[in-house]
TORDOKOL-674655 format. One record per residue (C-alpha): x, y, z. Coordinates in steps of 0.1 Angstrom, whole numbers, padded with zeros to 4 digits, always signed. Last residue first. Layout:
N
XYZ;...
% end
This chain:
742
+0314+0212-0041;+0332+0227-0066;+0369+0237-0044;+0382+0201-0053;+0417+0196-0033;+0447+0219-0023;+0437+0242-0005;+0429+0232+0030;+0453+0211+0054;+0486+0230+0052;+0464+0265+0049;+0449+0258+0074;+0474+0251+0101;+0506+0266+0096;+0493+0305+0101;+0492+0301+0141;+0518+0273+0149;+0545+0292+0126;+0534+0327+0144;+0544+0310+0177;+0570+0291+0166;+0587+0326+0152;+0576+0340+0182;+0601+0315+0200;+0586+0297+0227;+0589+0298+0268;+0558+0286+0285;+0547+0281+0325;+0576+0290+0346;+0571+0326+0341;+0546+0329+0305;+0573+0335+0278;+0571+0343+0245;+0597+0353+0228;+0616+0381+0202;+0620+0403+0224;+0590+0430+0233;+0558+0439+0249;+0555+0441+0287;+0539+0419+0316;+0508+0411+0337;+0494+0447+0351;+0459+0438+0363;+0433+0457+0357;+0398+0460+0380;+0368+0482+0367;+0346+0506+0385;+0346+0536+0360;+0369+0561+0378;+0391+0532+0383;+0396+0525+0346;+0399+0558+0334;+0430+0560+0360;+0446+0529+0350;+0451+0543+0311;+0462+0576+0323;+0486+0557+0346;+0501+0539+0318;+0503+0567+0290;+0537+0569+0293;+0549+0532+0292;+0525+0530+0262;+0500+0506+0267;+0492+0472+0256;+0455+0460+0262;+0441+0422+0272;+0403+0423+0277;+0385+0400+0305;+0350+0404+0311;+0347+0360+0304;+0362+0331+0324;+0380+0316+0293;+0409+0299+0318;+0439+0283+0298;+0466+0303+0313;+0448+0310+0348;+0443+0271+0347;+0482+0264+0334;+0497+0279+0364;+0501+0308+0386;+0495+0335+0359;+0510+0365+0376;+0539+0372+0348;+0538+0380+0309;+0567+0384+0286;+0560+0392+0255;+0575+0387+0220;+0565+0407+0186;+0559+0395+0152;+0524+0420+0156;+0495+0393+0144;+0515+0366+0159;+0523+0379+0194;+0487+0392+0201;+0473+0356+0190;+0499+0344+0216;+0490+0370+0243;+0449+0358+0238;+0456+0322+0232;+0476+0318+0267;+0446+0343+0282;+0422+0321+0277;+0420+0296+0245;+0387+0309+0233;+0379+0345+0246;+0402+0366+0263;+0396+0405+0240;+0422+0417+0224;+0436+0451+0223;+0467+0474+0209;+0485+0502+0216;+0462+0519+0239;+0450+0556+0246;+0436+0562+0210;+0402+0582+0228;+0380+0555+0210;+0399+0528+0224;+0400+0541+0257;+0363+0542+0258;+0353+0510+0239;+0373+0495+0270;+0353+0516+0294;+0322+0505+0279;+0329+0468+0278;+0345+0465+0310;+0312+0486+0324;+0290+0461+0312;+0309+0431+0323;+0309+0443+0357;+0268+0447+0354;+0265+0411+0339;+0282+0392+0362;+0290+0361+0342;+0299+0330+0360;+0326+0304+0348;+0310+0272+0331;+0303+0239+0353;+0317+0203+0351;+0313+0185+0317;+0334+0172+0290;+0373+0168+0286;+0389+0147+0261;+0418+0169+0266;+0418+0192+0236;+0379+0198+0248;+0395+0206+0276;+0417+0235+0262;+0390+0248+0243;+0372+0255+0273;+0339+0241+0285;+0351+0233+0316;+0387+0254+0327;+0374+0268+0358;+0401+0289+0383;+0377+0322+0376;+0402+0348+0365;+0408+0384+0381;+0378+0408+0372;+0384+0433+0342;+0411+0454+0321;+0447+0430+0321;+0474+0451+0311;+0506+0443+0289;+0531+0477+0289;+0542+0487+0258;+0582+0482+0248;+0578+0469+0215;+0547+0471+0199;+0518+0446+0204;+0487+0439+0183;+0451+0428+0185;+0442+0453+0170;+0445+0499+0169;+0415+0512+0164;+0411+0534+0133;+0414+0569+0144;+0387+0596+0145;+0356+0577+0140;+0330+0595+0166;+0301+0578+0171;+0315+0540+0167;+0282+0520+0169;+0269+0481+0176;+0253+0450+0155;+0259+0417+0170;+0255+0385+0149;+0248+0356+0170;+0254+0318+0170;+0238+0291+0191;+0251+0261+0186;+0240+0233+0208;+0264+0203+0204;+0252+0183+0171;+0226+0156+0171;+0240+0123+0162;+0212+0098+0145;+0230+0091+0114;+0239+0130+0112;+0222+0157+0130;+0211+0191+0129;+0169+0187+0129;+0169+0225+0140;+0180+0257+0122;+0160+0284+0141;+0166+0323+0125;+0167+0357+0137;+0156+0387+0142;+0160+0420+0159;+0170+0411+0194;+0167+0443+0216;+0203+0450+0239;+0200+0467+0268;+0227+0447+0287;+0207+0428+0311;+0173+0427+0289;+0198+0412+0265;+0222+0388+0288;+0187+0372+0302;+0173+0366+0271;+0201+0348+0254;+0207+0326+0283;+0167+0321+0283;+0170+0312+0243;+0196+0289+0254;+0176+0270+0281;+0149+0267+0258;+0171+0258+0230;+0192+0229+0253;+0159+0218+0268;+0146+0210+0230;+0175+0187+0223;+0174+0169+0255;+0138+0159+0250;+0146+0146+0212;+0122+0156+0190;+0139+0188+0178;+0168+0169+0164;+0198+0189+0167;+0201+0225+0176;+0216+0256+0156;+0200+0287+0164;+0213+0314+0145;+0207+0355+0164;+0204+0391+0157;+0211+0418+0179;+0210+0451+0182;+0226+0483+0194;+0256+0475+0208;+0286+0499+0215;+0319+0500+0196;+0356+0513+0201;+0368+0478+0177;+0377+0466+0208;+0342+0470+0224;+0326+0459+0197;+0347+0423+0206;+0339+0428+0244;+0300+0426+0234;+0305+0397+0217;+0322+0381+0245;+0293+0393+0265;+0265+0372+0241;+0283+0345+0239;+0288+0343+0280;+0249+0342+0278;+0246+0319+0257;+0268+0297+0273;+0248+0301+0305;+0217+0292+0292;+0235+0260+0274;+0250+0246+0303;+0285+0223+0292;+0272+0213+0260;+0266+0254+0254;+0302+0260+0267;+0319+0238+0241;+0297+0249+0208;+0306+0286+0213;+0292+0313+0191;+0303+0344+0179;+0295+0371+0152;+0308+0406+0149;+0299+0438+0136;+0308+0478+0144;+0295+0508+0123;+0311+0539+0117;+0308+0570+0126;+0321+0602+0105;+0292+0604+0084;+0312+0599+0049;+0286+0613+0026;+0278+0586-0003;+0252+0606-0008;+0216+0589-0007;+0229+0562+0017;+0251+0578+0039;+0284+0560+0048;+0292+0550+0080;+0325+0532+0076;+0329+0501+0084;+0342+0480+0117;+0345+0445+0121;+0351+0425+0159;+0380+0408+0169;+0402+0410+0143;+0408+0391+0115;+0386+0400+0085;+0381+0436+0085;+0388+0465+0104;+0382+0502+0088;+0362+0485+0060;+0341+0511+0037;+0363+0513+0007;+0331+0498-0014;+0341+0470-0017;+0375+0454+0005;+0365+0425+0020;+0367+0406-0014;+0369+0365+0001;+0398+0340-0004;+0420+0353+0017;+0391+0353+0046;+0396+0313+0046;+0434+0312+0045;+0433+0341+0077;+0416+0322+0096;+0445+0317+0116;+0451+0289+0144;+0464+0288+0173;+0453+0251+0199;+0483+0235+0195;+0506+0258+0199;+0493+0267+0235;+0494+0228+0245;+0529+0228+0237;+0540+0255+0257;+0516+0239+0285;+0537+0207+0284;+0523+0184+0314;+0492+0195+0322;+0467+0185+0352;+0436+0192+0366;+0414+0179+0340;+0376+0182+0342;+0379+0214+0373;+0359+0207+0401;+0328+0231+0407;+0316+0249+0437;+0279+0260+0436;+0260+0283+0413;+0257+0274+0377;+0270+0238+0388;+0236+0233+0411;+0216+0228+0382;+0232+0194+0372;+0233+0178+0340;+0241+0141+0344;+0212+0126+0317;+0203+0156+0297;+0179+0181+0308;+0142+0175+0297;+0118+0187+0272;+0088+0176+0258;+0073+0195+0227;+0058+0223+0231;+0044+0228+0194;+0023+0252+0173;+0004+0241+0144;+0012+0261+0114;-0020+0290+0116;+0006+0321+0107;+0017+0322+0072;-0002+0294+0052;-0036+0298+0075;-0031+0339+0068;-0032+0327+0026;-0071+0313+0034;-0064+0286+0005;-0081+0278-0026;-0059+0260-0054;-0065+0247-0088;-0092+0274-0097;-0093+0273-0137;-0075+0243-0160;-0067+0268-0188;-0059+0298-0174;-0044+0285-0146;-0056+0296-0106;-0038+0298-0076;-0065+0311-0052;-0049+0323-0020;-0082+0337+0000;-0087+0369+0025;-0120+0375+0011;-0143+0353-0001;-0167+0350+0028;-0165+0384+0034;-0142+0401+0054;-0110+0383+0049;-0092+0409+0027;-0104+0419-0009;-0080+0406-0038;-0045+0416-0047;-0041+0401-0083;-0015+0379-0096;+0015+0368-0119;+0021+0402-0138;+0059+0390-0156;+0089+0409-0149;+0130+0394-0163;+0158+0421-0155;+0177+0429-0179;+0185+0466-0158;+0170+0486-0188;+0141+0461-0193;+0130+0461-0152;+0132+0499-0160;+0107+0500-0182;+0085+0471-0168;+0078+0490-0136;+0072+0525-0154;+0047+0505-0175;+0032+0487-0144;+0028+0524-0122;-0006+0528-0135;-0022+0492-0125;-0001+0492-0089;+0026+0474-0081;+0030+0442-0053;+0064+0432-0058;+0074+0394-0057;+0114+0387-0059;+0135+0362-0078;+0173+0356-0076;+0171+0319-0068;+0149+0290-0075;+0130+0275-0047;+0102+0254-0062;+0073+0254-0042;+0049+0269-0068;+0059+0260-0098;+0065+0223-0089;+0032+0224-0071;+0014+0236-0104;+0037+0206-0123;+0061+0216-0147;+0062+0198-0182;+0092+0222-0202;+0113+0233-0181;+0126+0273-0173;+0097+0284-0163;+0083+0322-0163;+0052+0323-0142;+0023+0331-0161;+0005+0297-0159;+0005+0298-0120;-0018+0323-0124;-0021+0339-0091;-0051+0353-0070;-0047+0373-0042;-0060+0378+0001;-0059+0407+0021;-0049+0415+0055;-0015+0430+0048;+0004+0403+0061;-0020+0377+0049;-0014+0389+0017;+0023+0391+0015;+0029+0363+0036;+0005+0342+0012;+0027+0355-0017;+0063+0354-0011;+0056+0318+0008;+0042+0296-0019;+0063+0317-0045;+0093+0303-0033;+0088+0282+0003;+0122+0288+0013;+0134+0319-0005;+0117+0344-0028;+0118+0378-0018;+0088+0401-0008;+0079+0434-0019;+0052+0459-0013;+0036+0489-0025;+0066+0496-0052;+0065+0525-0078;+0082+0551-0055;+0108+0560-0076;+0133+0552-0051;+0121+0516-0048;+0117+0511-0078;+0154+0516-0081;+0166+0497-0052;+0147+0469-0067;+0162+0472-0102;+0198+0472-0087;+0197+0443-0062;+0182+0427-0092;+0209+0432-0117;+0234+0422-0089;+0214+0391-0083;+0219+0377-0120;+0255+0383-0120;+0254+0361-0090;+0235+0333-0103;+0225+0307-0078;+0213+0270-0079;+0193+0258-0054;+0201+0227-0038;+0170+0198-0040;+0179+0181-0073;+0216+0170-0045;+0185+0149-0023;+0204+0120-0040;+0234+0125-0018;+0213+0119+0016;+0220+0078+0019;+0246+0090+0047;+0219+0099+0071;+0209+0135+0077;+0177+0148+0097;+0153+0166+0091;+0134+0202+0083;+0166+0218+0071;+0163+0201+0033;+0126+0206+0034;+0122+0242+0038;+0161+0243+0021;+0146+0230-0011;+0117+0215-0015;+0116+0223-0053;+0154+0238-0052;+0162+0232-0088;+0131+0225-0111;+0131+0258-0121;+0114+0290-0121;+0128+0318-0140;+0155+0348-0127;+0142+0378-0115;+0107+0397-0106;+0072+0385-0101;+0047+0412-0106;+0016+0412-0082;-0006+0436-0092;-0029+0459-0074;-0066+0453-0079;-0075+0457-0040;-0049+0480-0023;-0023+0461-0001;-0001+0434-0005;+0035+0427+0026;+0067+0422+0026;+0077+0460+0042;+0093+0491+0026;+0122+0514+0046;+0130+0544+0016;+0122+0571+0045;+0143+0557+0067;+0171+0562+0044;+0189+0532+0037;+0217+0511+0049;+0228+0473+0046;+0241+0444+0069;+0244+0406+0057;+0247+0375+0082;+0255+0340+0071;+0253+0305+0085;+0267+0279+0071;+0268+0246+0099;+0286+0217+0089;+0264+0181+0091;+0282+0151+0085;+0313+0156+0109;+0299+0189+0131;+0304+0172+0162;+0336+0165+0153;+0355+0205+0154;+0369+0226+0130;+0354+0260+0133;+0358+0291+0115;+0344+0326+0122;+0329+0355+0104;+0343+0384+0087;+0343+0411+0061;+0324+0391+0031;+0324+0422+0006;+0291+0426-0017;+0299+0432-0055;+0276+0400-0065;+0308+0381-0081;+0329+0382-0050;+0300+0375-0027;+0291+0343-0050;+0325+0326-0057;+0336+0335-0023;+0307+0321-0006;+0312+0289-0025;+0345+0288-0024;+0344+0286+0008;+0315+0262+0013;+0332+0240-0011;+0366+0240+0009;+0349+0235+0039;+0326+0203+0024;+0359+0188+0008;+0377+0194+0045;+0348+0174+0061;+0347+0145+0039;+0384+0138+0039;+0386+0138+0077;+0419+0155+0094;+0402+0187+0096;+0375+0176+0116;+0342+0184+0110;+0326+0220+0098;+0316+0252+0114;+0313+0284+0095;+0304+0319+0108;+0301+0337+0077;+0300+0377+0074;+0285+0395+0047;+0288+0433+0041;+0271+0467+0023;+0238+0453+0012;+0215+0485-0001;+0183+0485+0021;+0150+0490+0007;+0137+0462+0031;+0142+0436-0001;+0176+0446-0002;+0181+0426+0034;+0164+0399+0025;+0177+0397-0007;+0210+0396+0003;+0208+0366+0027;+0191+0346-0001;+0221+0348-0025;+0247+0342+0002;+0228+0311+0013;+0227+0304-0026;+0265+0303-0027;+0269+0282+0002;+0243+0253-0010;+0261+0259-0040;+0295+0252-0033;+0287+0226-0009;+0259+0201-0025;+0251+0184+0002;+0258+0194+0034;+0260+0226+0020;+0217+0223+0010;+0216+0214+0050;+0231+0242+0068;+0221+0271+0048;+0208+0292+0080;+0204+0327+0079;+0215+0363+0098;+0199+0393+0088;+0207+0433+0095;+0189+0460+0079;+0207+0495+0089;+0183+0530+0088;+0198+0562+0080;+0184+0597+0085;+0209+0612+0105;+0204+0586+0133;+0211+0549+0136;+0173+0539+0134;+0168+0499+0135;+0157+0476+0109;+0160+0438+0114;+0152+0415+0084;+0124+0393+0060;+0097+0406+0081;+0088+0387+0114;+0109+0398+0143;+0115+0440+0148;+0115+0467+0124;+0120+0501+0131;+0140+0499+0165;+0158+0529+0178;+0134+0530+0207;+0137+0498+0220;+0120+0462+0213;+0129+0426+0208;+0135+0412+0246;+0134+0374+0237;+0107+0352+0254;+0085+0350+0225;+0115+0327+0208;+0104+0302+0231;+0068+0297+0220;+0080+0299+0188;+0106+0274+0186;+0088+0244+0178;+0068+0253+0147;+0093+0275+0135;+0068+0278+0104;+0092+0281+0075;+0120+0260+0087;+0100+0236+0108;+0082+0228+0075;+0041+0247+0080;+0052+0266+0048;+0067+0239+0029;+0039+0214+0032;+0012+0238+0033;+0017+0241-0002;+0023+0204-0014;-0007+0195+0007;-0028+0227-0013;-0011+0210-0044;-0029+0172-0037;-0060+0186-0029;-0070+0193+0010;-0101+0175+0017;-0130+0196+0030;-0138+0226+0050;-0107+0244+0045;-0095+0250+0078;-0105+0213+0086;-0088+0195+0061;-0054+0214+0068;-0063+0202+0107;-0064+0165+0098;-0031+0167+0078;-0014+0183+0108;-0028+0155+0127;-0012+0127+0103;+0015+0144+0105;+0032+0160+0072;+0064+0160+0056;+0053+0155+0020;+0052+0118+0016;+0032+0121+0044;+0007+0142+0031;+0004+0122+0000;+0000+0087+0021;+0024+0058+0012;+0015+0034-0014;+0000+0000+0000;
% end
């Protein structure tokens, strides 16, 4: 007996059931198809929602909040910033190249379709080990697919992180973020209005590439018979998105645009019932004037297929010629594919019809059940099997007390990104300050209209931490969300808002859905704390291979200000003679959930503690010194401790260090957060300690800058020559040199 249509598409029985009871009968065969993809865990967030609510979203500067395609918030003078972060987790799993390029692709979109102008990417990129085959053909991919794509559209990738770790073997995490500006005045929302207007469908044609897509794709699991979902990945044309980015921006500025809507997961299944039930009315589309690129494709084909580099705008009647005209100057494909009809009033109103001209009404949906009626889930939850409550508060015993060759321990864990960001433009524009490489990014503040340098700039960053969210996955997120606040801070930046990636495993596992609730909390608790609205966002879940859910990976893109750009901050760098100084709280003697563990085998015990309201005023008075040019250089302790924090500090300048105070390899290796490593010139020393005590905030003087070194008393004594041979060896001697296709 031939399996159920429903369930061949992804759906419960139940779900099924209630599909047949908002429409009043038996759902047809493309009405399943339809609410397949939309009520998918990665169009619907069916079981996330009712955590997500618990995130602090609003504040005064923001315009636009959770729910349209990005973040808006007011930065003053006129200027509005989109921000975005996304998932393509799945499609690179298995088809690489493309499953990154098209991640780039969709990212833009959503920030151009807010009326935004895309200005940078960043990529946080996690992948398995680098000594499995598999895993370094799926990095090199990804890479060159973001490359490939970013390079091409004329958008500069200006950061991101790189992880190598094995509880991403068989399923890598791609996320991306994208920023853009606009006048406020140019902000436009996804959503239909005014009865008659047209719905004209913008871009590339509709394929059979991407039908199911990454709605599908990121809605399950992995097993290693995945390769033939490879139909699934969307293809992506960069030369085609430029032309598109352009055309939009353009109607938008002329005014001829009610509404617009880009086409991801879902395609033209989701751009049109969130445009309509957004705006409270209801259209009809003729699925027979979509553009198609095959011969023989089905109505559900046409209508879930995820094709790239198409967008939905809602025009009206008189503004169509003006619409066409310069959709023709750009090259850019338009075709009138629907109607905005009357809103949910009557007993017609408020309906998705997806007609063809020859076969009539082949679909009859209310378009708000597509959007917002997915069935809403709180599934079980419980913490996993040895987690214990008390550790956030209570005494905790290190997982490994011992270490025999720190020196060697300290080598082992560098390593520079710097092969990965080589191979992306950072550079467009002329806008980057800091790019790739440093703790946090900074870019120019340019104005929109103008090009009118501002004189601010604007600061970026993304983090996340696999190995503290498997310890306690509230407070991980928390401490992610401070360390990302310490990396503004050395790039002389405060936050504004936030945008987060949720990365989870199998969302029917108990222990899976404890770690997002507890992270979500982690997250909210380190927001309302530091003031901080989350603007969006994105829930990746069913991140697992052959069973394996991955750690909890929550990731986060941090948005944050420089008001006054009067010198470029100066890096994480060292110059001869400067005076090393610890700003924040003395170390916590934990090492669980640090990277020096993990190198152990270790797992477990309980994270350091994060006092919120002396991490504040670290981050401020940092961004303060850094804005008045009173240090030398600046890095934030993060991964590795403070061992990893001197070293990287060594590397980037080719200068030695001596440091002192760190009683053993625990205050080495320690990541207990608030902690920012500064050199100072010998004469500006006392300035530099003064603005710290007026503001509250310990420093500890641990050493001085120079020789040719490093040496940590009785601890570690290595060349800087090993130093900087142990930090840019390592990538590029294991990636490089294979496939880079996917």
């Amino acid at each position: 007996m031939s399996e159920p249509v429903h369930r061949a598409l992804g759906l419960t029985d139940d779900e099924a059931r209630q599909i047949d009871e908002i429409l009043g009968r038996p759902a047809n065969h493309l009405e399943l198809a339809m609410y397949s993809v939309m009520w998918s865990e990665h169009c619907s967030y069916k079981s996330s929602r009712i955590h997500l609510k618990r995130l602090p979203t609003e504040a005064p500067w923001v315009l636009v909040g959770p729910g349209e395609n990005a973040g808006v918030i007011d930065v003053g003078d006129g200027i509005a910033v989109a921000i975005r972060i996304e998932s393509h987790n799945h499609p690179s799993a298995i088809e690489p190249y493309q499953g990154a390029a098209t991640g780039a692709g969709g990212i833009l979109r959503d920030i151009f379709t807010m009326g935004a102008r895309p200005i940078a990417l960043m990529d946080p990129l996690r992948f398995g080990p680098l000594d499995d085959p598999r895993s370094r053909w799926i990095a090199e991919g990804v890479v060159s697919g973001i490359s490939g794509y970013g390079n091409s559209v004329g958008v500069p990738t200006v950061g991101g992180e790189v992880v190598f770790d094995p509880t991403y073997q068989g399923n890598p995490l791609v996320n991306v973020l994208c920023v853009g500006v606009l006048p406020v005045e140019r902000l436009v929302l996804g959503q239909a209005s005014g009865v008659g207007n047209l719905a004209v469908l913008l871009g590339s044609s509709t394929g059979r590439d991407g039908i199911g897509g990454v709605s599908v794709l990121a809605s399950a699991g992995f097993d290693d018979a995945d390769t033939d979902k490879r139909p699934s990945v969307q293809v992506g044309d960069p030369f085609e998105e430029k032309r598109l980015i352009e055309a939009c921006l353009e109607l938008l500025d002329a005014g001829l645009v009610v509404g617009i809507q880009d086409l991801g997961g879902a395609g033209l299944t989701c751009a049109t019932s969130e445009t309509a039930s957004r705006g409270g009315v209801g259209m009809d589309v003729d699925v027979s004037a979509v553009p198609r690129r095959e011969a023989g494709m089905e109505a559900f084909e046409v209508m879930t297929s995820e094709s790239q580099e198409r967008m939905l705008a809602i025009v009206e009647p008189e503004g169509l010629e003006a619409v066409l005209a310069i959709c023709d100057r750009w090259e850019v494909r338009a075709a009138v594919v629907g109607t905005v009809t009357a809103g949910p009033g009557g007993s017609d109103g408020g309906r998705l019809r997806i007609v063809d001209a020859e076969a009539g009404v082949l679909a009859d949906v209310p378009a708000a059940s597509l959007h917002d009626a997915a069935p809403l889930y709180d599934r079980p939850r419980h913490a996993p099997t040895g987690f214990n409550e008390d550790t956030r508060t209570g005494p905790v015993t290190n997982p490994a007390t011992s270490c025999d060759d720190p020196a060697a321990d300290l080598l082992a864990l560098l390593c520079d990104p710097s092969w990965v960001f080589r191979q992306y433009d950072h550079q467009l524009f002329l806008n980057t300050v800091v790019g790739p490489g440093g703790d946090g990014t900074l870019l120019r503040l340019r104005h929109p209209d103008t090009g009118a340098d501002t004189g601010r700039a604007l600061g970026l960053t993304t983090d996340g931490n696999h190995r503290w969210c498997a310890v306690d996955p509230r407070v991980g997120t928390a401490l992610i969300v401070a360390e990302a606040m310490l990396n503004l801070a050395v790039v002389g930046a405060s936050p504004l808002a936030l945008v987060n990636c949720l990365n989870f495993g199998n969302p029917e596992h108990p222990e899976v859905m404890w770690q997002l609730s507890e992270s979500v909390d982690g997250m909210a608790d380190a927001c309302t704390a530091f003031g901080v609205p989350v603007v969006g966002g994105n829930v990746s879940l069913y991140n697992e291979s052959n069973g394996v859910d991955i750690d909890p990976t929550p990731v986060i893109g941090l948005l944050g200000m420089v008001d006054d750009l009067t010198v470029p901050p100066p890096g994480p760098r060292l110059t001869d003679g400067g005076r090393l100084v610890v700003i924040g709280p003395a170390p916590q003697r934990e090492l669980a959930g640090s990277a020096w563990a993990a190198s152990k085998g270790q797992r477990g015990g309980g994270l350091p503690s994060l006092d919120f309201g002396v991490h504040a005023d670290v981050a401020r008075t940092v961004a303060q010194l850094i804005g008045g040019d009173m240090v030398l250089g600046a890095h934030d302790v993060g991964e590795g401790g403070l061992g990893v924090t001197v070293a990287e500090m060594v590397a980037h300048s080719g200068v030695g260090a001596t440091v002192a105070r760190v009683s053993d390899h625990v205050d080495l290796f320690s990541e207990s957060p608030s902690r920012v490593v500064v050199c100072v010139d010998p004469e500006r020393l006392t300035a530099v300690l003064n603005v710290c005590e007026a503001a509250g905030v310990e420093t500890t003087r641990i050493g001085v800058a120079g020789g040719d070194r490093l040496a940590v008393k009785g601890l570690v004594d290595v060349s800087v020559a090993d130093v900087v041979a142990a930090w840019r060896g390592r990538l590029p001697g294991a990636l490089g040199h294979g496939t880079t296709q996917g």
